[in-house]
C-alpha positions as CSV (number, residue, x, y, z in Angstrom):
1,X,135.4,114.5,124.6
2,X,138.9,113.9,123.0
3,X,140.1,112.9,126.2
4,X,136.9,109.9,127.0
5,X,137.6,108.8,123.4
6,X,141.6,108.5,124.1
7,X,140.5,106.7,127.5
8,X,137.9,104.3,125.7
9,X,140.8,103.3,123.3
10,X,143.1,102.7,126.3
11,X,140.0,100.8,128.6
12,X,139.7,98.4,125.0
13,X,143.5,97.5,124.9
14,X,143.6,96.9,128.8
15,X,140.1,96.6,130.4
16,X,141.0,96.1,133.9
17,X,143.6,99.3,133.8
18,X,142.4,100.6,137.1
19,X,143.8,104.0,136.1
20,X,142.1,104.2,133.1
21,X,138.4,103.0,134.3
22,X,138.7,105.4,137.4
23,X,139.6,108.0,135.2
24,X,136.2,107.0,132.6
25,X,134.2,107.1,135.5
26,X,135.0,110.7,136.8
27,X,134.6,112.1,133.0
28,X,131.4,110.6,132.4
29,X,130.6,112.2,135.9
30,X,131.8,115.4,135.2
31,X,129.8,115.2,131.7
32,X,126.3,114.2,133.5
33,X,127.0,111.0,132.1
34,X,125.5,109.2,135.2
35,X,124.6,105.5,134.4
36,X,128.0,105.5,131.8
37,X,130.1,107.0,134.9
38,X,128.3,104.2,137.2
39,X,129.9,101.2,134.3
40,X,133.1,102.5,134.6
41,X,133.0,102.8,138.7
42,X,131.8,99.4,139.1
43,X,134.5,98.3,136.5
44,X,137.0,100.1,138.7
45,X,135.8,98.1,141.9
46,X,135.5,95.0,139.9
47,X,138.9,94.6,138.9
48,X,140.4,96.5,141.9
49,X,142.5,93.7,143.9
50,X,141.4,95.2,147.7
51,X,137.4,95.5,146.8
52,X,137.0,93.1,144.4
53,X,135.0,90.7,146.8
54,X,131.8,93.0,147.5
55,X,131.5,93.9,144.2
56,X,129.0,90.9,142.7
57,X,129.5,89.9,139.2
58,X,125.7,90.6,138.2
59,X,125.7,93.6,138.3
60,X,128.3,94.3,135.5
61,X,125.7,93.3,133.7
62,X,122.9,95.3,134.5
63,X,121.2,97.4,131.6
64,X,122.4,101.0,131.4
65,X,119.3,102.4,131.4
66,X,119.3,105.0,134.5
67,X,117.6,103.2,137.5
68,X,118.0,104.8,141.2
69,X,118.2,101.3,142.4
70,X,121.5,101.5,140.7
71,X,122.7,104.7,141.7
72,X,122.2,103.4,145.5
73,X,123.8,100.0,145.0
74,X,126.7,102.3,143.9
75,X,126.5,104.9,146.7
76,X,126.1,101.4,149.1
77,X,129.1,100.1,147.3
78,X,131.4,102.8,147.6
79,X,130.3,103.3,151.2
80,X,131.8,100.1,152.0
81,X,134.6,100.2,149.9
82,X,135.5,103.8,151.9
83,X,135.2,101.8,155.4
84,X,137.5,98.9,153.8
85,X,140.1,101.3,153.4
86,X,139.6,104.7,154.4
87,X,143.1,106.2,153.8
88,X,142.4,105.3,149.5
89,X,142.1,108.7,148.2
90,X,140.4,106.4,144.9
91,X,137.6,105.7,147.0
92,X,137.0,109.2,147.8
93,X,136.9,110.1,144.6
94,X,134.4,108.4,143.4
């Protein structure tokens, strides 16, 4: 939990640090932290500079609440990202 909190403090200084929101998203995955991992993942596709474009600006602000809508729109997401560009390990880590 140390580490997420040293990660948060890094994500507020820069909030488009790719390395830092990628690296959120996998520790809030790897604590069953579903919906906060999904924030951070989106973030991470957001601000990425190759995927950018299919990632639509509402849904950074969708509710956190866990929704399997959102989990899909994720998995869709990522999906397409992975066909973008299927030589980014990034992608295949999320």
């Amino acid at each position: 939990m140390q580490a997420i909190a040293a990660m948060m403090r890094a994500q507020e200084a820069d909030p488009s640090n790719l390395e830092v929101l990628l690296a959120l998203g996998v520790s809030h995955t790897n604590e069953l932290e579903q919906t906060t991992a999904l924030k951070y993942l989106y973030g991470w596709l957001r601000n990425h500079p190759k995927y950018a474009t299919i990632a639509p600006p509402e849904l950074a602000d969708v509710n956190t609440s866990p929704c399997q809508c959102i989990n899909q729109i994720g998995r869709i997401l990522f999906t397409e990202a992975s066909q973008m560009n299927p030589e980014d390990a990034d992608v295949h880590i999320v």
